[in-house]
C-alpha positions as CSV (number, residue, x, y, z in Angstrom):
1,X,24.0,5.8,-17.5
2,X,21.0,5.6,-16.0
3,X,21.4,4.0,-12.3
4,X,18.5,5.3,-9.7
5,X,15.4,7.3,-9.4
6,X,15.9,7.6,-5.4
7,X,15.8,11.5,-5.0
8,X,15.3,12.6,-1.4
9,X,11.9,13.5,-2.5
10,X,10.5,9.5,-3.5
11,X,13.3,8.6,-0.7
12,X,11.2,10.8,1.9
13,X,7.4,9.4,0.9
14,X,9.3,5.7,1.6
15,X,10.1,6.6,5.0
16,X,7.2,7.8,5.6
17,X,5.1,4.9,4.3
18,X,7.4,2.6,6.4
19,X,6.2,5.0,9.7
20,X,2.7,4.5,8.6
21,X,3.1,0.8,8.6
22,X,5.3,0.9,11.9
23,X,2.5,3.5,13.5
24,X,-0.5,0.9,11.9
25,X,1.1,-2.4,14.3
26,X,1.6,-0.1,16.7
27,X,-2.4,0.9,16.6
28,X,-2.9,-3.0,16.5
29,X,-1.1,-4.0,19.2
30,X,-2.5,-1.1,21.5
31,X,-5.9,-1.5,20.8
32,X,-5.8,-5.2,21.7
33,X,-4.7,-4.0,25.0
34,X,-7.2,-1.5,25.0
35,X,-9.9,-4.1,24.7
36,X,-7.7,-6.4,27.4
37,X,-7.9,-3.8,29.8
38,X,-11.4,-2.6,29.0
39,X,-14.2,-2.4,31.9
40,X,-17.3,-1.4,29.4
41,X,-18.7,-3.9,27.2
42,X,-20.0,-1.5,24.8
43,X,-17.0,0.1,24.1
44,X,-15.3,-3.1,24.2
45,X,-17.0,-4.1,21.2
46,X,-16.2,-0.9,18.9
47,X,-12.8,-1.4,19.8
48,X,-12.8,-5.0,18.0
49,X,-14.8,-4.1,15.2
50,X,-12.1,-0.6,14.5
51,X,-9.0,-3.6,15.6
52,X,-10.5,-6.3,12.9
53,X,-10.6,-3.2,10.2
54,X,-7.0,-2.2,11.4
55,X,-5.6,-5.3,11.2
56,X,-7.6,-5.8,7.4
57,X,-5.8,-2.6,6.3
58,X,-1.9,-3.4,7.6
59,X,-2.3,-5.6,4.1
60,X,-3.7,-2.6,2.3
61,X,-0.1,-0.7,3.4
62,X,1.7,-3.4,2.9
63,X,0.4,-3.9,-1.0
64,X,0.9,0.0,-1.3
65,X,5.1,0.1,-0.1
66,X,5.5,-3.0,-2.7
67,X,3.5,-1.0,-5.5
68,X,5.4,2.2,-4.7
69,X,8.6,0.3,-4.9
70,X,11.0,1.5,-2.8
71,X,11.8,-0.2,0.7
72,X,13.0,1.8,3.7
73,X,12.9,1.6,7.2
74,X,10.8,4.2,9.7
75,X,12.4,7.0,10.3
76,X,14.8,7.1,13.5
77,X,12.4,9.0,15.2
78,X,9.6,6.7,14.4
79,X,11.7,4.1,16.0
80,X,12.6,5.7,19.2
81,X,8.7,7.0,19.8
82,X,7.1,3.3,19.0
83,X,9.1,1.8,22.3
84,X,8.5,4.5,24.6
85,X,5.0,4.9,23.6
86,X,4.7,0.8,24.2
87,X,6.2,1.2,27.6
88,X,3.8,4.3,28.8
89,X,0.6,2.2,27.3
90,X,2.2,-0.7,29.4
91,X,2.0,0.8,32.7
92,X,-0.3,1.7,35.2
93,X,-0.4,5.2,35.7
94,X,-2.7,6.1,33.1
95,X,-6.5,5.4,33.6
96,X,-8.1,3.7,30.5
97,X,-10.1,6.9,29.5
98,X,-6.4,8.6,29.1
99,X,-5.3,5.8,27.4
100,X,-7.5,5.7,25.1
101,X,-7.0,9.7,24.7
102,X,-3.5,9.0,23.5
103,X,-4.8,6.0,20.8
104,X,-7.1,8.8,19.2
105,X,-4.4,11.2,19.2
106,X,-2.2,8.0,17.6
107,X,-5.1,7.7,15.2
108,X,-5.3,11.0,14.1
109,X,-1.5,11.4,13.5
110,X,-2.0,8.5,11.1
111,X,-5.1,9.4,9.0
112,X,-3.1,13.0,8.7
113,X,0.4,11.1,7.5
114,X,-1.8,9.1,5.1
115,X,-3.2,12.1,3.8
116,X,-0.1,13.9,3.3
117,X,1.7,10.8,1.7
118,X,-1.1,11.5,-1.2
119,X,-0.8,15.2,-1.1
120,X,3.1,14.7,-1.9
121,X,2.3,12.2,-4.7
122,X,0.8,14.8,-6.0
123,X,3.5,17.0,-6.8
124,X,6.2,14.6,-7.0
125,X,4.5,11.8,-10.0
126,X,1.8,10.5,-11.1
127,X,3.2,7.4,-11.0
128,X,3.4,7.6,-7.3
129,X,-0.2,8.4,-7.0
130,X,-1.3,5.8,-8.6
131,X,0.7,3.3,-6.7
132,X,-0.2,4.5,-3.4
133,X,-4.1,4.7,-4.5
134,X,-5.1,1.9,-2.5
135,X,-4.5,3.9,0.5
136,X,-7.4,5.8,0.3
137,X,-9.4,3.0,2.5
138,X,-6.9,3.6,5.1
139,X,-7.5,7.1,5.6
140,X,-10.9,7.2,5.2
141,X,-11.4,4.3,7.8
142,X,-8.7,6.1,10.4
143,X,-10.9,9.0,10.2
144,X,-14.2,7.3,10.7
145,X,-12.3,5.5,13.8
146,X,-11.5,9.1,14.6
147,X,-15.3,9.7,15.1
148,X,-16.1,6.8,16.8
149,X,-13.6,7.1,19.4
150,X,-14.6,10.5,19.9
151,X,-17.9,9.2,21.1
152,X,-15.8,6.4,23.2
153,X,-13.5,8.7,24.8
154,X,-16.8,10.8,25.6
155,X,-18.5,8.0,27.4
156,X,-15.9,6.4,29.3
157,X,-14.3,9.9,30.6
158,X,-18.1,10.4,31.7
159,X,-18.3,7.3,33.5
160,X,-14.7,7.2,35.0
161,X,-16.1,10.6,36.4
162,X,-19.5,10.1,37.7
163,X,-20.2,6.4,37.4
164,X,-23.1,7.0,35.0
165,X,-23.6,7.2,30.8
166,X,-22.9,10.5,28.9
167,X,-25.9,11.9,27.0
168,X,-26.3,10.7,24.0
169,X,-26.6,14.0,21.6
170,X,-22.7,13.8,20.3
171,X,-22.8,10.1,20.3
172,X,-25.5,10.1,17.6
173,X,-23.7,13.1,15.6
174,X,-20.5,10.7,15.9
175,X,-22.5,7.9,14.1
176,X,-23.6,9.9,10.8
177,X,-20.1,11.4,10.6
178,X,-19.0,7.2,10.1
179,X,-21.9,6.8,8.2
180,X,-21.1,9.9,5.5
181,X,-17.2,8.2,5.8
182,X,-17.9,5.1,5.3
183,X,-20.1,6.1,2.0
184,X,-16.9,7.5,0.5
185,X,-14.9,4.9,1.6
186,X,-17.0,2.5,0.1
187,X,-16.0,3.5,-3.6
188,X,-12.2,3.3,-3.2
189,X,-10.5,0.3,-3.1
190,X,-11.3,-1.7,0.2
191,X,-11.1,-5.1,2.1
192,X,-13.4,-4.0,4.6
193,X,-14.9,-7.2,4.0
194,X,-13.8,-11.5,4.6
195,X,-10.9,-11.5,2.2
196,X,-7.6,-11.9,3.1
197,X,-6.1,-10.2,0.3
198,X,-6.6,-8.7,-2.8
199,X,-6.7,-11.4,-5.5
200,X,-3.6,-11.8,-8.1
201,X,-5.2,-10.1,-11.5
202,X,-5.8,-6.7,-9.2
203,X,-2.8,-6.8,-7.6
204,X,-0.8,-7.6,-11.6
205,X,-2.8,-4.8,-12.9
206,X,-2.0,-2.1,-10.5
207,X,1.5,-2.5,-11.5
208,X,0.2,-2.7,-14.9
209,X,-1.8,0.8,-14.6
210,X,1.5,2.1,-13.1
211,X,4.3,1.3,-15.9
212,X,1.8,2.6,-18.3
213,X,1.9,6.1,-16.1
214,X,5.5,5.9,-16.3
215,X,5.7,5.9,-19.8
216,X,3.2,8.5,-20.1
217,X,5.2,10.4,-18.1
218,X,8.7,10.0,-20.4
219,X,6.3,10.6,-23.2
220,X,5.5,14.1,-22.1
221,X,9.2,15.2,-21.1
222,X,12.9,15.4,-22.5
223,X,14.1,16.7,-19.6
224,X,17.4,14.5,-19.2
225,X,17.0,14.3,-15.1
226,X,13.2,13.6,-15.5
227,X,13.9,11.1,-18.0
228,X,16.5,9.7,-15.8
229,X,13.8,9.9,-12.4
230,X,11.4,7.9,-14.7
231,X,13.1,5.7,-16.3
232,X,15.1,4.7,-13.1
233,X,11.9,3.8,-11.8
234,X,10.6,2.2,-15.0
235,X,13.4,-0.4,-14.6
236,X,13.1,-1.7,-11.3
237,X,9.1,-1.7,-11.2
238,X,9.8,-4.3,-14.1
239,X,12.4,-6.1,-13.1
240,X,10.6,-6.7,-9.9
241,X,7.2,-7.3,-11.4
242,X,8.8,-9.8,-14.0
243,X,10.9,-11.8,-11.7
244,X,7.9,-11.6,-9.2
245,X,5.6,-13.4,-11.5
246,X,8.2,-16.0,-13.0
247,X,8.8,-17.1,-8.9
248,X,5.2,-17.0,-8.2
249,X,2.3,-16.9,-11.1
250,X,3.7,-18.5,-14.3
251,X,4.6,-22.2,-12.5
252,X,1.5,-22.3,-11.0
253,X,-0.7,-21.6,-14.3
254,X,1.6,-23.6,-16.6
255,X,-0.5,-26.8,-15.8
256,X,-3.8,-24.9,-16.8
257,X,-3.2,-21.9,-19.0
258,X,-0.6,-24.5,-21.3
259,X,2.9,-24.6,-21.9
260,X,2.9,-22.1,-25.1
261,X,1.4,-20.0,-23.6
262,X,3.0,-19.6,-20.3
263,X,6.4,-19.7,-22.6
264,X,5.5,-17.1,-24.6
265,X,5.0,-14.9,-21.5
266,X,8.5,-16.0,-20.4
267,X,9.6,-14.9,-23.9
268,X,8.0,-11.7,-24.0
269,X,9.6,-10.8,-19.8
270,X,13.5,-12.1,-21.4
271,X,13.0,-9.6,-24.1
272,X,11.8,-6.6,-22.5
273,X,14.3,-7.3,-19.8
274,X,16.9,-7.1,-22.8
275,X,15.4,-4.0,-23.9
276,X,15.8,-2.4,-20.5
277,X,19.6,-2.8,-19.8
278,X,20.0,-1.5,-23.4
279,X,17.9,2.0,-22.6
280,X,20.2,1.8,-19.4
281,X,23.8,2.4,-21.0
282,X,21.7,5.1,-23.6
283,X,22.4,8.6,-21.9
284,X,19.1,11.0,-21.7
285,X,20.8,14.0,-22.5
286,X,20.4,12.3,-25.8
287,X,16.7,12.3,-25.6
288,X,15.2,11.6,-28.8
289,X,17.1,8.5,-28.8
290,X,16.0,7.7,-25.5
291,X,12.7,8.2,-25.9
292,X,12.4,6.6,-29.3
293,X,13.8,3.1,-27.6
294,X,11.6,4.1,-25.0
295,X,8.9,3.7,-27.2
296,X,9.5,0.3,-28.2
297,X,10.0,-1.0,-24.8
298,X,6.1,0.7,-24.8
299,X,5.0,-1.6,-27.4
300,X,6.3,-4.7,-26.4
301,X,5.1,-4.4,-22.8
302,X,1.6,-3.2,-24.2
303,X,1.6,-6.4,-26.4
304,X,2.7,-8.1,-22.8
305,X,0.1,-6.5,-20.3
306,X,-2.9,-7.2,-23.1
307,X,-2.0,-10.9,-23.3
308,X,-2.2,-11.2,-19.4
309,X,-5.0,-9.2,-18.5
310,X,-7.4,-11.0,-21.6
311,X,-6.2,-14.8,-21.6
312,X,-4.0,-15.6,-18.5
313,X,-6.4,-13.5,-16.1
314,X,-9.7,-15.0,-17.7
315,X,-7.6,-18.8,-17.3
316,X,-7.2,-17.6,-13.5
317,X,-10.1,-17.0,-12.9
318,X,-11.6,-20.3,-14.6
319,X,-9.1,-22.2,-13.0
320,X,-8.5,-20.8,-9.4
321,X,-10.8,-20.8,-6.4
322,X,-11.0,-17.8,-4.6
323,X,-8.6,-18.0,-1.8
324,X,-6.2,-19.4,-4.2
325,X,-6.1,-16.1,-5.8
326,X,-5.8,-14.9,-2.9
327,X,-2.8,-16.7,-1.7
328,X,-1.5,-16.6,-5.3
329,X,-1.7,-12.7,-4.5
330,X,0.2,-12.8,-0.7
331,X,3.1,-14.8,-2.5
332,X,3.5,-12.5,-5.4
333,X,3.9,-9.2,-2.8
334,X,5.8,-10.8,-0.9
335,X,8.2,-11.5,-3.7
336,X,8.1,-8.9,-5.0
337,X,8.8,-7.2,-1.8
338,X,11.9,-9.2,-1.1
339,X,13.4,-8.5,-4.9
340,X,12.8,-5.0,-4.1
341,X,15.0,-5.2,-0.9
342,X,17.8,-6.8,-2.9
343,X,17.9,-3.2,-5.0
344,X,18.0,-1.6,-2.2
345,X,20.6,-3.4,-1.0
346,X,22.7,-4.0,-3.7
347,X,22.8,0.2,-4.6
C-alpha cells in the first residue's frame, strides 16, 4: 500500500527550507535593528530598501514550503544558533561596522543554502524543482544584497576608523555587480514590486505545472519504490490542493462563475479524490496496473486543470480586483499550508 513519499532525502530539503525561512526573519528582524542603531544616513537607506525586498521575499519562501509540500521545523541546530545570534546582535560589545560584518556573513550563508536547496532538487525530482522555482528571486536578490553590503561594510569600517568616506572605486564596482543581478533576477519569478502576493491563478497553476511533473515522472518509471516516492507525493499535493480550493476559491466564485459550473469542479475534485484512495490500496510492484490507473487519474485531472485555467481563471480575472486575487491567494497558502500540517501530523 502506498502510504508516504518522506525519504530522508525530500525530508532533508524540508528542513532546510524551514532554516531558510527561520534564517530570512532572522535577516528581518536584524536588519531593522541595523537601521535602528545606524549613525550614517546613506547607509541607513540601503539597509531599508535590502529590509523592504527581505521582508517581500519571506512570502516568496513561504509559497515555495506550501508548493514543495512537506512541513518541518528548522533543524535543532537552526534553533539553538537563531537565539544566541539574537542575544550577541542585542548587545553592546560589537560596534555597528562588526555588526553588520556578521549580517553579510548571515546573508551569504542564506543565498548559499538557497542555492544548494535547488542543486538537491536536482538530483532528487523534478517535481521538487519545479515547486521550489520561485526561489530563484530569493537567491538572486541575497546575492545582490551581498554586493551592496560589501560596499556598506567598506564605508562604515572606513569611517568608524578615520572619521572620513572610503574611496569610491569598489563602491562603483559593487553597483554594476547589483545591476548585472538584478537583470537576471528580473526574469524569474519576483515580487520585487507593490504586490503583496502572488495572485490566485499563478499560485493554482504552480501546483498545476507540478502534478503534471509528477505524472511525467510515474510515466517514465516502473520502478515499484519510485512509483511508490511519486505517487506518495502525487496524493497529498491533491488532496491538499483540492481541499485548499473547496475552503478558499470555489465559495467565493460560485456567485460569479455560476453554480454548474462551480459544481462541476466539485464533481470532478470528489472523483479524482475517489480515484486516488483506489491507486492507494493497488501495490506498485504490480506496475502496469499501477500505472495504467495512473493514467486515468492523468486524464481526469487534465480534463480538471484545463477547465480552471480557461473558464474559472478568465471569470477571476473579470470578476476580481487585483488585491482580491491577492488575498484570494494568501488564504489559499495558508490553507493549504495548514492541511499539509494535518499530514504531517496525522503520519
Amino acid at each position: 500500500m502506498v502510504t508516504s513519499i518522506d525519504d530522508t532525502k525530500r525530508l532533508a530539503i524540508g528542513e532546510r527550507l524551514a532554516d531558510l525561512k527561520a534564517f530570512q526573519n532572522l535577516i528581518i528582524s536584524n536588519a531593522q535593528k541595523l537601521i535602528d542603531t545606524c549613525p550614517y544616513d546613506d547607509i541607513r537607506e540601503r539597509l531599508q530598501n535590502m529590509l523592504n525586498d527581505d521582508q517581500k521575499n519571506i512570502g516568496i519562501i513561504d509559497t515555495v514550503i506550501v508548493q514543495y509540500g512537506i512541513q518541518v521545523e528548522p533543524s535543532a541546530a537552526t534553533q539553538i544558533f537563531i537565539p544566541q545570534f539574537e542575544q550577541m546582535m542585542s548587545g553592546d560589545e560589537f560596534t555597528f561596522y562588526q555588526k553588520l560584518i556578521h549580517h553579510e556573513l548571515m546573508k551569504h550563508g542564506q543565498a548559499m543554502s538557497g542555492i544548494m536547496i535547488h542543486k538537491a532538487a536536482q538530483v532528487v525530482g523534478a517535481d521538487i524543482e519545479v515547486a521550489i522555482a520561485p526561489l530563484n528571486t530569493v537567491n538572486f536578490e541575497g546575492r545582490a544584497h551581498q554586493e551592496q553590503l560589501k560596499g556598506m561594510l567598506e564605508q562604515a569600517g572606513v569611517r568608524e576608523m578615520t572619521g572620513q568616506d572610503a574611496k569610491q572605486g569598489i563602491w562603483a564596482r559593487v553597483q554594476d555587480a547589483i545591476a548585472a543581478l538584478s537583470g537576471v533576477a528580473g526574469s524569474v519569478v519576483t515580487q520585487n514590486t507593490d504586490k503583496q502576493d502572488m495572485n490566485i491563478q499563478t499560485l493554482i497553476r504552480l501546483d498545476h505545472n507540478k502534478v503534471n511533473t509528477i505524472f511525467t515522472e510515474i510515466g517514465a518509471t516502473k520502478d515499484p519504490q519510485k512509483l511508490q516516492e511519486y505517487f506518495g507525493q502525487l496524493y497529498k499535493d491533491l488532496l491538499a490542493h483540492a481541499q485548499a480550493e473547496e475552503e478558499v476559491v470555489y465559495p467565493k466564485v460560485r456567485s460569479f462563475y455560476g453554480d454548474d459550473n462551480t459544481q462541476e469542479l466539485y464533481d470532478e475534485q470528489a472523483q479524482m479524490k475517489q480515484m486516488l484512495d483506489e491507486i492507494k490500496s493497488i501495490d506498485p510492484a504490480s506496475a502496469d496496473e499501477f500505472r495504467s490507473k495512473v493514467k486515468d487519474l492523468m486524464d481526469t485531472v487534465g480534463d480538471h486543470i484545463r477547465q480552471e485555467e480557461s473558464t474559472l481563471f478568465a471569470a477571476i480575472d473579470n470578476n476580481c480586483s487585483t488585491e482580491q486575487k491577492e488575498q484570494m491567494a494568501t488564504e489559499f497558502k495558508a490553507a493549504k499550508s495548514k492541511i499539509q500540517q494535518e499530514f504531517t501530523a496525522a503520519m
